[in-house]
mmCIF file of the N, C-alpha and C atoms, coordinates in Angstrom:
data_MODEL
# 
_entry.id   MODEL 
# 
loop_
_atom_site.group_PDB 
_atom_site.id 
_atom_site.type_symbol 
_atom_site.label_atom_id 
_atom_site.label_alt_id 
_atom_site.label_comp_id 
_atom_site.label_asym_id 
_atom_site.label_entity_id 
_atom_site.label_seq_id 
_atom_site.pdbx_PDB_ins_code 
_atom_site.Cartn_x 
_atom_site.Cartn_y 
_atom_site.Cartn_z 
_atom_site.occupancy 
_atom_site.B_iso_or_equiv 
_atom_site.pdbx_formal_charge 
_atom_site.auth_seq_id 
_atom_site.auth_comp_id 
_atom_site.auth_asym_id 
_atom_site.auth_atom_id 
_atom_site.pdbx_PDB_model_num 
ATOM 1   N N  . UNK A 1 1  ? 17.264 100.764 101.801 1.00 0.00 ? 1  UNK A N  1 
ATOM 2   C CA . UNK A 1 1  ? 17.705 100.197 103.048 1.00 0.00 ? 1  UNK A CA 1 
ATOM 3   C C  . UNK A 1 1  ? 18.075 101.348 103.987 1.00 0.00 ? 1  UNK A C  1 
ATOM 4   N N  . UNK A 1 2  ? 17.829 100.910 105.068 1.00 0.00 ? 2  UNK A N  1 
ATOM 5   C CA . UNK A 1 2  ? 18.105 102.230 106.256 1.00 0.00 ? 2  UNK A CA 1 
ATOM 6   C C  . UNK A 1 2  ? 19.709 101.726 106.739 1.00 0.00 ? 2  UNK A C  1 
ATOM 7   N N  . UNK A 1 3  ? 20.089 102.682 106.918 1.00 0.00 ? 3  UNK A N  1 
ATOM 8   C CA . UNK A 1 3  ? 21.289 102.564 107.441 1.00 0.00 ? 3  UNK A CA 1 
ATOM 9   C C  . UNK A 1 3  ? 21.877 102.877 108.606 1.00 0.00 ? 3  UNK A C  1 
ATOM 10  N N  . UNK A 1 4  ? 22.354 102.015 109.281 1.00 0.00 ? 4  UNK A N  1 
ATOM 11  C CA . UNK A 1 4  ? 22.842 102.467 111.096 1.00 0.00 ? 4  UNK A CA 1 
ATOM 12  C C  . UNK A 1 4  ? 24.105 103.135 110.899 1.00 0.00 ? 4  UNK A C  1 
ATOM 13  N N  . UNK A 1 5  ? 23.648 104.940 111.546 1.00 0.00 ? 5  UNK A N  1 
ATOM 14  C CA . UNK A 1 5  ? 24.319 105.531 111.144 1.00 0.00 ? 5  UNK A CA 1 
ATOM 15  C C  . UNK A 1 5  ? 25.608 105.144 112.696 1.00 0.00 ? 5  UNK A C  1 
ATOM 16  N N  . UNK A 1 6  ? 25.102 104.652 114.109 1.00 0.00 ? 6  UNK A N  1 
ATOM 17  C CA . UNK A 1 6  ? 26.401 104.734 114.563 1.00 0.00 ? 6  UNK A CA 1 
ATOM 18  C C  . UNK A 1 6  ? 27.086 103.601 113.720 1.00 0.00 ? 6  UNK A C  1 
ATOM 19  N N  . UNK A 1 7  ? 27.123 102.438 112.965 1.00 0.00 ? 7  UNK A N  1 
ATOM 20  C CA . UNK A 1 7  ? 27.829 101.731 112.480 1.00 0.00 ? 7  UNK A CA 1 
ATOM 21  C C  . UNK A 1 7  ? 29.035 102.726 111.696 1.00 0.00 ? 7  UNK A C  1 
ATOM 22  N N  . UNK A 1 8  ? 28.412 103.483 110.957 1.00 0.00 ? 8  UNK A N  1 
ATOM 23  C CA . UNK A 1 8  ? 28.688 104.327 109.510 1.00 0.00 ? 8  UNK A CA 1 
ATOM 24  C C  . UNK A 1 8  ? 29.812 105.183 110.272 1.00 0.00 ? 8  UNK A C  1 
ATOM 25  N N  . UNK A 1 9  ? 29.279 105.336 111.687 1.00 0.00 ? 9  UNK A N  1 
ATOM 26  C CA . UNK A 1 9  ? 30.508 106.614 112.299 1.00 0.00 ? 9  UNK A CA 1 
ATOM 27  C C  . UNK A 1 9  ? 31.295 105.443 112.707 1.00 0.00 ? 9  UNK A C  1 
ATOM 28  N N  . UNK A 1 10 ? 31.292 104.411 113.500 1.00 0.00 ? 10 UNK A N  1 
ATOM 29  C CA . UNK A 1 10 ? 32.363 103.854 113.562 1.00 0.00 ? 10 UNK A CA 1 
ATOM 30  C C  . UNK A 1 10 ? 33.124 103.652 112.883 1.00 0.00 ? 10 UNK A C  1 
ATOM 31  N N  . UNK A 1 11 ? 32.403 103.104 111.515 1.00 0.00 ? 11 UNK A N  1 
ATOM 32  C CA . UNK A 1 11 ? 33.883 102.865 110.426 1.00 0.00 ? 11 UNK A CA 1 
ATOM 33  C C  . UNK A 1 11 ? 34.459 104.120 109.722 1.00 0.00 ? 11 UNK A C  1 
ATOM 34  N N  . UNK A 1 12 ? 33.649 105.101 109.854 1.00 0.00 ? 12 UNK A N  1 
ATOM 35  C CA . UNK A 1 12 ? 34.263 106.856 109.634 1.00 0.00 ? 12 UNK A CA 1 
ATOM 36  C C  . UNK A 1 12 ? 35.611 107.024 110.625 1.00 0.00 ? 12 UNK A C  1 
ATOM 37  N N  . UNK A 1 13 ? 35.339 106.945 112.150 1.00 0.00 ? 13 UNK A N  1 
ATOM 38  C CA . UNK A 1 13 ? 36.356 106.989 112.820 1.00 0.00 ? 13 UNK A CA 1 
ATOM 39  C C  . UNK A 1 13 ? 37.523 106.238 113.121 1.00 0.00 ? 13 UNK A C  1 
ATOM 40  N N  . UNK A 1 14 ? 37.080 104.583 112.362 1.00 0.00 ? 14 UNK A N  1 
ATOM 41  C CA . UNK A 1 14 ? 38.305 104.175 112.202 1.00 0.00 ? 14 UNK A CA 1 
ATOM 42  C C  . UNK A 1 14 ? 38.826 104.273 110.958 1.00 0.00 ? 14 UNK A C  1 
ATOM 43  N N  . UNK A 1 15 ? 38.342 104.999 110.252 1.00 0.00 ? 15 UNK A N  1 
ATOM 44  C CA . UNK A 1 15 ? 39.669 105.457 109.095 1.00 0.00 ? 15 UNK A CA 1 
ATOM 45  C C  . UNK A 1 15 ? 40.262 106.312 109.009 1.00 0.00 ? 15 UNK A C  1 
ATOM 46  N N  . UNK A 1 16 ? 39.650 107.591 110.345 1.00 0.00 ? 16 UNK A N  1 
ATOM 47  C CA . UNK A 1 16 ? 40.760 109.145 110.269 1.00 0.00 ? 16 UNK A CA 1 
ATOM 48  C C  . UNK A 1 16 ? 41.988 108.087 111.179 1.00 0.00 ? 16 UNK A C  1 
ATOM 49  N N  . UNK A 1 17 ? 41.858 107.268 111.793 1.00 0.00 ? 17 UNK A N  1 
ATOM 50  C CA . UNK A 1 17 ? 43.099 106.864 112.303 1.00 0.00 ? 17 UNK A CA 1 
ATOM 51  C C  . UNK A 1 17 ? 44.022 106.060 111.177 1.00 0.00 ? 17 UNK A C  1 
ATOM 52  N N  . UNK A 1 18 ? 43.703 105.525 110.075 1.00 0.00 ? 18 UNK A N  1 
ATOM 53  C CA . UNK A 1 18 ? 44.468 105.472 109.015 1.00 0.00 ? 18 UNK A CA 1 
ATOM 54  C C  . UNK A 1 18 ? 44.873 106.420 108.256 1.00 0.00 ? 18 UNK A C  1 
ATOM 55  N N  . UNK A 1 19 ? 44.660 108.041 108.556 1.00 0.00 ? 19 UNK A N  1 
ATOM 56  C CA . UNK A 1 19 ? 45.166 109.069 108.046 1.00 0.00 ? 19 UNK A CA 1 
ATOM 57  C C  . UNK A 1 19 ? 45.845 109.662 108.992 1.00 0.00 ? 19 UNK A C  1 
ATOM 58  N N  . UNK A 1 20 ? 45.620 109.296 110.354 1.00 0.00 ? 20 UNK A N  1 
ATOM 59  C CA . UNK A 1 20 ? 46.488 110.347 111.042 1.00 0.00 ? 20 UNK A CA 1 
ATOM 60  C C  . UNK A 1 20 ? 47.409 110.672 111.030 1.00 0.00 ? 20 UNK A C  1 
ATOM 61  N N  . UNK A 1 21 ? 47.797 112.348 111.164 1.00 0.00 ? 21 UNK A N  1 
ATOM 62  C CA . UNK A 1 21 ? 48.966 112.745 111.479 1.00 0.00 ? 21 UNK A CA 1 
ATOM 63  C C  . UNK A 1 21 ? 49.511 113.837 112.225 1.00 0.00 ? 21 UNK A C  1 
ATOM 64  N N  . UNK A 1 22 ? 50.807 113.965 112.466 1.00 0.00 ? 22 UNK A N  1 
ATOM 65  C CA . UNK A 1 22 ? 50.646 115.130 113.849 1.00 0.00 ? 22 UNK A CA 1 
ATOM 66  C C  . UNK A 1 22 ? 50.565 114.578 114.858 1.00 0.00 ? 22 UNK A C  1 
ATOM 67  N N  . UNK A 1 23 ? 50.118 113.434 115.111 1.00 0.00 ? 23 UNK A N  1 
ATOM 68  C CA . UNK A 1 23 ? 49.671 113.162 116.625 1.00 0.00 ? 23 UNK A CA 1 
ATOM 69  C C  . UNK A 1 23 ? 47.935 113.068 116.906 1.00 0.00 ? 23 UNK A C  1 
ATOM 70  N N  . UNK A 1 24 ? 47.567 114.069 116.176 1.00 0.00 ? 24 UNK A N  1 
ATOM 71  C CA . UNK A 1 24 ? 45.971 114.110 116.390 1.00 0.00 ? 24 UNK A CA 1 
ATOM 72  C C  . UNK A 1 24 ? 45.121 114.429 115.804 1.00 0.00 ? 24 UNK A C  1 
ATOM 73  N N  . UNK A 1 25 ? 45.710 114.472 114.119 1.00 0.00 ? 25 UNK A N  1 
ATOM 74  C CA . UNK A 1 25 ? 44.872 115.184 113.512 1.00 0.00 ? 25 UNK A CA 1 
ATOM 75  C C  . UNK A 1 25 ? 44.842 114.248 112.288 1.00 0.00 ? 25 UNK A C  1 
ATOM 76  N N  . UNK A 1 26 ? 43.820 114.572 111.766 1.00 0.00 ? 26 UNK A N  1 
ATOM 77  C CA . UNK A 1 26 ? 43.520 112.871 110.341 1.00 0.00 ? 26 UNK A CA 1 
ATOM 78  C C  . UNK A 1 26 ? 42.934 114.107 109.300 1.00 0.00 ? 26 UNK A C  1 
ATOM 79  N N  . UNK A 1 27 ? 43.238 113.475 107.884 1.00 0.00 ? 27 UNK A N  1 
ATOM 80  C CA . UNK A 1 27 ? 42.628 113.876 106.640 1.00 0.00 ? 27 UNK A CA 1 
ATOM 81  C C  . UNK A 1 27 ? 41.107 113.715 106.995 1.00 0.00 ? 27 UNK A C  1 
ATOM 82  N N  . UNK A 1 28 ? 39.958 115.544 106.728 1.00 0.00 ? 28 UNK A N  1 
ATOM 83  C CA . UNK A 1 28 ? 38.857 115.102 106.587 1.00 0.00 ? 28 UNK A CA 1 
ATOM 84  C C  . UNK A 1 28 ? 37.977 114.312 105.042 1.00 0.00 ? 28 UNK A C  1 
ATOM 85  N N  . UNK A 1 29 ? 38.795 113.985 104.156 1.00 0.00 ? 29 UNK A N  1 
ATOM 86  C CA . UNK A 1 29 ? 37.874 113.822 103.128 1.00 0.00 ? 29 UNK A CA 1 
ATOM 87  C C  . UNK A 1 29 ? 36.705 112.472 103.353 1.00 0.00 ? 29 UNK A C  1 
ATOM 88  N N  . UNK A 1 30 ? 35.924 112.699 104.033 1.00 0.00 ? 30 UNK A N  1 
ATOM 89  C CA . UNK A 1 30 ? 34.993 111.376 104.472 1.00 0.00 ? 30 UNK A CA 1 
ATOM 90  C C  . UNK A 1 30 ? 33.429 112.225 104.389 1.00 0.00 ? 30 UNK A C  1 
ATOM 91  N N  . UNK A 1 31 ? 32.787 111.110 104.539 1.00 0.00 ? 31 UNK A N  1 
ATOM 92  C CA . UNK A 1 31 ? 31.199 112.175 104.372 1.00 0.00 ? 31 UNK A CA 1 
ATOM 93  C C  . UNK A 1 31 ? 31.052 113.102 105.577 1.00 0.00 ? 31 UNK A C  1 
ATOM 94  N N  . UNK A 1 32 ? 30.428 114.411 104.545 1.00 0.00 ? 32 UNK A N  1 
ATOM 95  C CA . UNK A 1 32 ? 30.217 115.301 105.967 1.00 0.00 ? 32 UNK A CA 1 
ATOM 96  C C  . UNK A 1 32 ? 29.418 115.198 107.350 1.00 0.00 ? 32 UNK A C  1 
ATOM 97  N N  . UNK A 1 33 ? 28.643 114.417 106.839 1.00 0.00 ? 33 UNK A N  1 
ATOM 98  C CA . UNK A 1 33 ? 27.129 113.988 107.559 1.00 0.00 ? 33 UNK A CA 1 
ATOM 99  C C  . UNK A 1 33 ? 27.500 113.178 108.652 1.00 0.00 ? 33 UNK A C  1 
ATOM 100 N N  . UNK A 1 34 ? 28.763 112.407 108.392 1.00 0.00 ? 34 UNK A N  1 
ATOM 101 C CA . UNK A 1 34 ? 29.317 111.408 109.847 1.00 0.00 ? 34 UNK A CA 1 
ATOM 102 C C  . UNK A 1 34 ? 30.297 112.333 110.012 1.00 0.00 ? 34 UNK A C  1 
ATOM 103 N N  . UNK A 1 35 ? 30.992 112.907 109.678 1.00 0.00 ? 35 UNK A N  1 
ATOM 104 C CA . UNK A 1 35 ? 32.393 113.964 110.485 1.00 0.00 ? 35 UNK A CA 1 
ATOM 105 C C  . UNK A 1 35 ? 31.045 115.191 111.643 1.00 0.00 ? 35 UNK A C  1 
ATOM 106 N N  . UNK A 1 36 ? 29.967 115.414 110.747 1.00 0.00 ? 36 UNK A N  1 
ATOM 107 C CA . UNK A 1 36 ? 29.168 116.494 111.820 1.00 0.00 ? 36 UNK A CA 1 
ATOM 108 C C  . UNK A 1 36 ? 28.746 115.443 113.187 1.00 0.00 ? 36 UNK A C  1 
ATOM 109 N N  . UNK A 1 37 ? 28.085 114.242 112.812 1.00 0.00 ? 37 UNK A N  1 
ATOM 110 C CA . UNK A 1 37 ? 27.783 113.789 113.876 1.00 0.00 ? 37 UNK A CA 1 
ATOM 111 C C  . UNK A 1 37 ? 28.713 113.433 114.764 1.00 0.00 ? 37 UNK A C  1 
ATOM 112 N N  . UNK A 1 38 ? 30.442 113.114 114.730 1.00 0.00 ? 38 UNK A N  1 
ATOM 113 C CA . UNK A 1 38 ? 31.383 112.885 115.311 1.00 0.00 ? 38 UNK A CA 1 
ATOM 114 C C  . UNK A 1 38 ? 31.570 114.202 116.073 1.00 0.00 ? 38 UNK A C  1 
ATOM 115 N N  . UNK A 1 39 ? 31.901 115.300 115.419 1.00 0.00 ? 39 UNK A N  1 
ATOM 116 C CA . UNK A 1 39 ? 31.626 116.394 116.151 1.00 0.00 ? 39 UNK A CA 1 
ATOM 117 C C  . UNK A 1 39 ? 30.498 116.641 117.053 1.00 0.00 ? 39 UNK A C  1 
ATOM 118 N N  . UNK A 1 40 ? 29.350 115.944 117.462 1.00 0.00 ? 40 UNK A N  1 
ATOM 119 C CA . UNK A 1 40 ? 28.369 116.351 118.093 1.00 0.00 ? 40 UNK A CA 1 
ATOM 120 C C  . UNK A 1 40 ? 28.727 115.256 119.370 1.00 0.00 ? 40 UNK A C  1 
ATOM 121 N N  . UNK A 1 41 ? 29.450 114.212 118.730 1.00 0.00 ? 41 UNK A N  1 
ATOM 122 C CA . UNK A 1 41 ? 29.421 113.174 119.830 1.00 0.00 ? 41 UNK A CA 1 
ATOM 123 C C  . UNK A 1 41 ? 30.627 113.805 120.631 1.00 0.00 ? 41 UNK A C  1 
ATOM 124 N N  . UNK A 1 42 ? 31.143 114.658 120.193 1.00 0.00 ? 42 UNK A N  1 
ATOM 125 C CA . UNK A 1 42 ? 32.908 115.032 120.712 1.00 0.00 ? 42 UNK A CA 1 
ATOM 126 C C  . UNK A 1 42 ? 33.934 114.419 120.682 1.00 0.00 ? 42 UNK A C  1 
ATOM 127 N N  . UNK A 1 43 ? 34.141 113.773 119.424 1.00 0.00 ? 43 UNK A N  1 
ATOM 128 C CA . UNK A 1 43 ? 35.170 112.884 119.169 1.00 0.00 ? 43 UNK A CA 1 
ATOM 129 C C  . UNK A 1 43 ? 35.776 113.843 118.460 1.00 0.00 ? 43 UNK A C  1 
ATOM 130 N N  . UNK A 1 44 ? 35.363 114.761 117.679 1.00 0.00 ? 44 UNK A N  1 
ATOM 131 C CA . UNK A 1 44 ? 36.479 115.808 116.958 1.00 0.00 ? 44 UNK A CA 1 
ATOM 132 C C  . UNK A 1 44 ? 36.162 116.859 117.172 1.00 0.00 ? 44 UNK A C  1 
ATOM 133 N N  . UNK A 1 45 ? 37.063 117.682 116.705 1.00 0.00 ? 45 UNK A N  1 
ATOM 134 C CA . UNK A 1 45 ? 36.778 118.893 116.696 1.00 0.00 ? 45 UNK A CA 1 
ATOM 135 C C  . UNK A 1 45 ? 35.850 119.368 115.846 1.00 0.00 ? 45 UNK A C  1 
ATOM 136 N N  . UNK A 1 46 ? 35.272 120.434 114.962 1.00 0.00 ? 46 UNK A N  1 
ATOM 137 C CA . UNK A 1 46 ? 34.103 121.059 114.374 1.00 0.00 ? 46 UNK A CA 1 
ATOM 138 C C  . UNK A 1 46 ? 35.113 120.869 112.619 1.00 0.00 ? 46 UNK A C  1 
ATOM 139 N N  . UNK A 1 47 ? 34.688 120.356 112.037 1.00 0.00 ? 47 UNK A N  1 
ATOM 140 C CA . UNK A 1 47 ? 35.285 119.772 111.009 1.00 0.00 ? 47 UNK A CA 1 
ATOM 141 C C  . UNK A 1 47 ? 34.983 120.633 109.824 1.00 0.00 ? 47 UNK A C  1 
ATOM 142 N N  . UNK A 1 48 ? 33.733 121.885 110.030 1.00 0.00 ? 48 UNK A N  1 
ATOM 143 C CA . UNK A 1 48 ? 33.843 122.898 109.246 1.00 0.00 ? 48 UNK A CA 1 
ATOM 144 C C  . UNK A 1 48 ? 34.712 124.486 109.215 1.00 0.00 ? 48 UNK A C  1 
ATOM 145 N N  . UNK A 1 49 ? 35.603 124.056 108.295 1.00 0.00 ? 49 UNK A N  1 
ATOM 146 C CA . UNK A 1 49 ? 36.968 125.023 108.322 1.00 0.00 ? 49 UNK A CA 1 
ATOM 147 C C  . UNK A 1 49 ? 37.599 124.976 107.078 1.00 0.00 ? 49 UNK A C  1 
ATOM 148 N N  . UNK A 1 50 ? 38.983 125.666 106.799 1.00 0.00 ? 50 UNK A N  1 
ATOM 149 C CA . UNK A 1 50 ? 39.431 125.956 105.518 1.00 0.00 ? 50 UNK A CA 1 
ATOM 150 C C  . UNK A 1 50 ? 40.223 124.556 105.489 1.00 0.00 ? 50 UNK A C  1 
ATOM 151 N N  . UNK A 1 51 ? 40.954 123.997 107.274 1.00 0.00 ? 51 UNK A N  1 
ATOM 152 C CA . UNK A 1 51 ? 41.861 123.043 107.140 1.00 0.00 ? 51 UNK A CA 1 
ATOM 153 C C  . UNK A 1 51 ? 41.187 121.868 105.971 1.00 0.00 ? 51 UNK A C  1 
ATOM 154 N N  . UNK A 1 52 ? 42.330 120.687 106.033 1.00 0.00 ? 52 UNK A N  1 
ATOM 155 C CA . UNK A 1 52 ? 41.993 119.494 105.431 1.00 0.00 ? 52 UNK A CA 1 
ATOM 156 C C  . UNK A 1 52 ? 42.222 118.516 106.174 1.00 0.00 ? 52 UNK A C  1 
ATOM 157 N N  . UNK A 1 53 ? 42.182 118.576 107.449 1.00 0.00 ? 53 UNK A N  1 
ATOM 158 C CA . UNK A 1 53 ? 42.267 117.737 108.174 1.00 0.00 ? 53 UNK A CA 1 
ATOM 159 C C  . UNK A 1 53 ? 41.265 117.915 109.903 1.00 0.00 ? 53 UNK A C  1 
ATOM 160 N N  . UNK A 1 54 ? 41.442 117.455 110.571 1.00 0.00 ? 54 UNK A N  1 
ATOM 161 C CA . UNK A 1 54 ? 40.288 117.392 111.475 1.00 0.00 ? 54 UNK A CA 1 
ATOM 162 C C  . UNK A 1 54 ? 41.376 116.993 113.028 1.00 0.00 ? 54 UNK A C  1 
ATOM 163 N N  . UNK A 1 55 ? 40.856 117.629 113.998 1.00 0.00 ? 55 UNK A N  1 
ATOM 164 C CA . UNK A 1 55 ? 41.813 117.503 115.100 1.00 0.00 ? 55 UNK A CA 1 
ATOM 165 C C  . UNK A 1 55 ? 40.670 116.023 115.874 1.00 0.00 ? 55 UNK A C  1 
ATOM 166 N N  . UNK A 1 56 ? 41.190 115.383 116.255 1.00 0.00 ? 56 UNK A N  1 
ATOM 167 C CA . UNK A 1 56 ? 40.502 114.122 117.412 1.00 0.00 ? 56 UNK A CA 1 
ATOM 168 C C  . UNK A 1 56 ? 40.758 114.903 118.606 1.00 0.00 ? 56 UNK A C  1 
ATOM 169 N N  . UNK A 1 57 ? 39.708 114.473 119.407 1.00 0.00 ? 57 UNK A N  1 
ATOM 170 C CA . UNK A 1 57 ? 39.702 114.540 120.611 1.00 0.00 ? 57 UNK A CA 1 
ATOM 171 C C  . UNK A 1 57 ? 40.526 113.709 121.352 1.00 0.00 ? 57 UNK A C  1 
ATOM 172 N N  . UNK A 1 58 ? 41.033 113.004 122.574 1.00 0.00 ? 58 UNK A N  1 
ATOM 173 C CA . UNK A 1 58 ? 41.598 112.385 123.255 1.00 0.00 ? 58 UNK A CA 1 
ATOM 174 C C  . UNK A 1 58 ? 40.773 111.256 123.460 1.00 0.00 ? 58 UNK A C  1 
ATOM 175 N N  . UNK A 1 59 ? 39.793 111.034 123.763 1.00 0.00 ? 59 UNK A N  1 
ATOM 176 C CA . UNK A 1 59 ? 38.587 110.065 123.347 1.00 0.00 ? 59 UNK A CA 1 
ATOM 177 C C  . UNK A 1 59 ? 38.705 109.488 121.800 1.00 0.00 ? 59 UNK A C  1 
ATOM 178 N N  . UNK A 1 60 ? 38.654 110.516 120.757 1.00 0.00 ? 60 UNK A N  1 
ATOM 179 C CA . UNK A 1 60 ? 38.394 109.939 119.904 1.00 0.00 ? 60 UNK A CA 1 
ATOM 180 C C  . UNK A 1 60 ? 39.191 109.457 118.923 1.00 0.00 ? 60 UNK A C  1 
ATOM 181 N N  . UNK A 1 61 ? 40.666 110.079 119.651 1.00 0.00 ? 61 UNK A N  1 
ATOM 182 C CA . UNK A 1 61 ? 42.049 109.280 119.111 1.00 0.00 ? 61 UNK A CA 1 
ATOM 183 C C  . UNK A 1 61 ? 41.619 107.577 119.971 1.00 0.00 ? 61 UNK A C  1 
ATOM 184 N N  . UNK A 1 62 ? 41.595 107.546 121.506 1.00 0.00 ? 62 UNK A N  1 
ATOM 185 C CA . UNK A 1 62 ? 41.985 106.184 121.741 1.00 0.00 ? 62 UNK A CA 1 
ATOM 186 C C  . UNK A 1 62 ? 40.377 105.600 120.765 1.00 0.00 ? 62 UNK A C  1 
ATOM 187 N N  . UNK A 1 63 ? 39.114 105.769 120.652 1.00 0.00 ? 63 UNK A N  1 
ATOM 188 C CA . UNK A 1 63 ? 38.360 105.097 120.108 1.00 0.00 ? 63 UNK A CA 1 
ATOM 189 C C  . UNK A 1 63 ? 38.476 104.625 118.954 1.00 0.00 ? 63 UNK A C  1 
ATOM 190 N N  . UNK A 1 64 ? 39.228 105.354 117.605 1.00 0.00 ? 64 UNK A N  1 
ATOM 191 C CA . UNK A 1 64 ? 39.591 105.694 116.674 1.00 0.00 ? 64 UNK A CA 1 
ATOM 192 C C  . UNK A 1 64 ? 40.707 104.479 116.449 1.00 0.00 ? 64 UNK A C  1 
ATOM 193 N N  . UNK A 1 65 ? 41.589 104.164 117.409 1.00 0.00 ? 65 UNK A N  1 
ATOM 194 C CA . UNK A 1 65 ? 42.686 102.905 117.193 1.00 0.00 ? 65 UNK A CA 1 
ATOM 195 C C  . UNK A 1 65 ? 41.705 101.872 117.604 1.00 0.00 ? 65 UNK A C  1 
ATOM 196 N N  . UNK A 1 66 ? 40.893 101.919 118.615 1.00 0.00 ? 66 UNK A N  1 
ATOM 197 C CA . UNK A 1 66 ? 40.600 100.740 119.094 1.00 0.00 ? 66 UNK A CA 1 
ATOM 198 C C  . UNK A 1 66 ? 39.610 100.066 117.971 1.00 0.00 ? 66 UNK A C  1 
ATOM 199 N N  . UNK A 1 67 ? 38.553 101.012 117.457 1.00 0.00 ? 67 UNK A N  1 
ATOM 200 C CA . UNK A 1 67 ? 37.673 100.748 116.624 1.00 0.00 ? 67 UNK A CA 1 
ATOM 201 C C  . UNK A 1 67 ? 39.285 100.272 114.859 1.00 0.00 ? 67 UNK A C  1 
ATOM 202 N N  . UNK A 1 68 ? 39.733 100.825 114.595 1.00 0.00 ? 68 UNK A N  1 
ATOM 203 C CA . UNK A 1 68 ? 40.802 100.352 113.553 1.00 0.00 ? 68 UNK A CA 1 
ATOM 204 C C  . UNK A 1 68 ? 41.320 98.853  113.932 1.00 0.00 ? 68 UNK A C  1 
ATOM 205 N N  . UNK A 1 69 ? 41.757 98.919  114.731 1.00 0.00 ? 69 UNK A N  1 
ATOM 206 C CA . UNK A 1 69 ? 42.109 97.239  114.984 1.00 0.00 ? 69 UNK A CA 1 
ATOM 207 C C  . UNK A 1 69 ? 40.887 96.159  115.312 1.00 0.00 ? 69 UNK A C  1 
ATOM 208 N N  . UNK A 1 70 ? 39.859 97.280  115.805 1.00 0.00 ? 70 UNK A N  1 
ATOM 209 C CA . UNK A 1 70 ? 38.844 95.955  115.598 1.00 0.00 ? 70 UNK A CA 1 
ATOM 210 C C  . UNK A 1 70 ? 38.049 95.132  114.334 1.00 0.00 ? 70 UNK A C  1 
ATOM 211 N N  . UNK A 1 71 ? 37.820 96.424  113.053 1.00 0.00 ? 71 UNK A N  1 
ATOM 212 C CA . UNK A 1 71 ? 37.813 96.170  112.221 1.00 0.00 ? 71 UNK A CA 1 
ATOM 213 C C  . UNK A 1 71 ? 38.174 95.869  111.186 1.00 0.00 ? 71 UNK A C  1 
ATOM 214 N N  . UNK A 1 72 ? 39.488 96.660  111.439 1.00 0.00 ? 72 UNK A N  1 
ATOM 215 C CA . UNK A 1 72 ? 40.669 96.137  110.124 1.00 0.00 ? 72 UNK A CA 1 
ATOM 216 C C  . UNK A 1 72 ? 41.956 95.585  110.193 1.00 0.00 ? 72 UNK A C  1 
ATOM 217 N N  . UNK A 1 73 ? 41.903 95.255  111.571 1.00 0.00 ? 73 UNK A N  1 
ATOM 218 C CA . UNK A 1 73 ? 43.321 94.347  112.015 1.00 0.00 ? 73 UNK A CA 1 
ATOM 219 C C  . UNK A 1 73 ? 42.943 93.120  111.757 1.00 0.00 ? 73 UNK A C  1 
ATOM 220 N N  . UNK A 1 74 ? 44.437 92.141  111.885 1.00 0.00 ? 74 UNK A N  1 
ATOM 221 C CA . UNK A 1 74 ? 44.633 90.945  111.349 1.00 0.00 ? 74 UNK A CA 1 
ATOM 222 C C  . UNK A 1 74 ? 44.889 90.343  112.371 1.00 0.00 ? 74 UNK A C  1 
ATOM 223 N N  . UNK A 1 75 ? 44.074 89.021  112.745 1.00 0.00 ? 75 UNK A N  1 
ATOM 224 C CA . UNK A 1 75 ? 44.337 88.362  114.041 1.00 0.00 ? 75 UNK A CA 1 
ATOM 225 C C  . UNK A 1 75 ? 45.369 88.242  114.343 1.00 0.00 ? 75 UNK A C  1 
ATOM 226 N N  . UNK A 1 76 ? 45.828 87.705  115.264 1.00 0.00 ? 76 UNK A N  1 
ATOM 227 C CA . UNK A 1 76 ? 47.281 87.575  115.840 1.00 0.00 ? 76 UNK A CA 1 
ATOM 228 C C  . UNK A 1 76 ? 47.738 86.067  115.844 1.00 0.00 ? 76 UNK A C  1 
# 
């Protein structure tokens, strides 16, 4: 099966917002292959480094909540 990779980054980016911390920065342990393409889209920073975590962009913090509550929030 082929897989839609923007789907794959959306739900990538809404789970560094279930790790975030600091303010802007989320645990990278997620596949590399969607953290590079997030980096290309400019939602993060360049995710190859010694850190273990990954800085968001300002974009990709607010996308990052919005995409989290769209998929894993509980109606109201």
């Amino acid at each position: 099966m082929d897989a839609d990779e923007d789907k794959i980054d959306d739900a990538v980016l809404a789970l560094l917002w279930l790790t975030l911390h600091d303010e802007c920065r989320a645990w990278k342990g997620l596949d590399w292959a969607a953290l590079d393409r997030l980096h290309r889209k400019g939602l993060i920073q360049d995710p190859v480094n010694r850190n273990k975590s990954v800085v968001l962009s300002s974009e990709g913090l607010q996308r990052s909540e919005a995409l989290f509550r769209k998929l894993f929030g509980k109606p109201r």
